[in-house]
N, C-alpha and C positions, 0 to 999 in steps of 0.2 A: 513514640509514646507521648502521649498527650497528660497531662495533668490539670485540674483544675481547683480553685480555693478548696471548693467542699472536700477536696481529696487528703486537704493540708491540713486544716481547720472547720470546729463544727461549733454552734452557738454555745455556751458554756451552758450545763444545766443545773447549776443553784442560783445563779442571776436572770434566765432567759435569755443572755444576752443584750443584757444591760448596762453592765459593770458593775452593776451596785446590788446590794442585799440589806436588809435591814435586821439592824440588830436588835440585841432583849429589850433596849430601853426606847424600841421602834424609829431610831434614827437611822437614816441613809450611811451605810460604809462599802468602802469598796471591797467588791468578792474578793474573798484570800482564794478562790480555785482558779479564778481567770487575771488576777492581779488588776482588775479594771479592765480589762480589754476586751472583753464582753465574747469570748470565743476561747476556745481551748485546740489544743493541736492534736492531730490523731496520732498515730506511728508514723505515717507516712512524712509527715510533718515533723515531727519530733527528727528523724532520722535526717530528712532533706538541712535540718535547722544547723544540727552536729555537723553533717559534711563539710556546710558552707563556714562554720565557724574554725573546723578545723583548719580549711585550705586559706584563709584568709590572713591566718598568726602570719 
């Protein structure tokens, strides 16, 4: 089984994949949906993220 980035993560879609969003008063803040990292994780992702966190304690 093969897996690849787009399988884990996909561009975040309230920054485009930017990091940033701008607020009421029109200044740059970092996305609260991708925490700045300009991507969001799918399930697959999410799930791979828990395994490696759990076996690593």
């Amino acid at each position: 089984m093969q897996i690849s980035m787009d399988d884990l993560e996909l561009p975040c879609w309230d920054c485009k994949g930017t990091g940033e969003v701008e607020s009421d008063g029109g200044k740059k803040v970092q996305c609260d949906k991708c925490s700045g990292t300009g991507v969001v994780l799918t399930t697959l992702g999410q799930t791979l993220l828990a395994f490696v966190k759990k076996h690593l304690k």
